[in-house]
Every structure is written in structure tokens, then in C-alpha cells.
N, C-alpha and C positions, 0 to 999 in steps of 0.2 A: 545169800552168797552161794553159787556152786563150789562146790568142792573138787579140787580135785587129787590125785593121790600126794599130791605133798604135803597139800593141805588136810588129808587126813593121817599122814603121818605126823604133823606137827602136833592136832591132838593128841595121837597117841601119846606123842614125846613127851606134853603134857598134860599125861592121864584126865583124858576130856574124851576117851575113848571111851564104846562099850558096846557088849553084845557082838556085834560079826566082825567089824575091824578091828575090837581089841586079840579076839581069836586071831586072825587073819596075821596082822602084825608080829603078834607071836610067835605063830609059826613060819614067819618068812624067818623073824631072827634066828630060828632053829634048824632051819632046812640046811640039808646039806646040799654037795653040789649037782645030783641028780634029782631032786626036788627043787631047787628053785627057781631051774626053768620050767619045772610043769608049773610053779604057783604065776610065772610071770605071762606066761599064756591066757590065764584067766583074768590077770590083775597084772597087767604091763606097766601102771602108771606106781600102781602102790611096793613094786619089787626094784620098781627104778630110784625113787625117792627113799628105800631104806637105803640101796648098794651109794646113792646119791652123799647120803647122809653119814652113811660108815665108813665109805671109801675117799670119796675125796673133799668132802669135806661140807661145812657148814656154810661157810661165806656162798659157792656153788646151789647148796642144797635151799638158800635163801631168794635166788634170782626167778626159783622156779612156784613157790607158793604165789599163792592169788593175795595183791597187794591191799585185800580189803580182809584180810584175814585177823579177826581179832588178837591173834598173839605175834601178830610181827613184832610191835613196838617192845615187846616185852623180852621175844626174841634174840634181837638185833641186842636188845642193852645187857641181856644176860650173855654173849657170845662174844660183845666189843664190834658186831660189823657197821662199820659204817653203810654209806645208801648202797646195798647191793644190786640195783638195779643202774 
């Protein structure tokens, strides 16, 4: 499976992370607002998928992981979303 940032955000979300994306992740949650445009210049996909995920929501933040993602199923039953796609 390619990954893409949402789908390395979902590991993070469940600590499946480690080494640069568990850092990375980290520091976006902690960035304030003239830092998180520089971190999304480097990482567009992984700064989109936190703001995705904090902001508007999880049903949204589910349309955009890759559907062969080991923890959808696990996902979806832990959040209630029905097929978000």
C-alpha cells in the first residue's frame, strides 16, 4: 500500500507511528500559526489531514485515506461512520 498523508496520520492516531512521522505529527499538533504554513510547504498532504482531522471532522477526514488501509474497518466502527465514501 502507498501511503498517503492521511494515511499516515491514521497511524499516528493509532500509535503505528515511529521515528520521522511520529516527530513530524507532533510538531504539526504544536505549531502555531506562523509555523504551520512552513511545515505544510514541506508536507502539504500530512498538515492537511491533521487540520482535516481537528477541524472539520472525521466522517471528511475518512473519504480521503486510501481504502485498503488496514485500520479503516477499525476506524469507521470506533467513530460510528457509516461507508464514507
Amino acid at each position: 500500500m502507498s501511503k498517503n498523508g492521511y494515511d499516515r496520520y491514521l497511524d499516528y492516531q493509532y500509535r503505528r507511528s515511529g521515528g520521522f512521522f511520529k516527530a513530524l505529527f507532533d510538531a504539526i499538533k504544536v505549531a502555531d500559526s506562523d509555523n504551520l504554513p512552513k511545515l505544510a510547504k514541506g508536507f502539504p498532504e500530512e498538515v492537511e489531514a491533521y487540520k482535516t482531522w481537528t477541524r472539520v471532522g472525521v466522517t471528511e477526514f475518512a473519504k480521503k485515506v486510501s481504502p485498503d488501509n488496514p485500520f479503516m474497518d477499525e476506524f469507521k466502527k470506533e467513530y460510528g461512520i457509516d461507508e464514507a465514501r
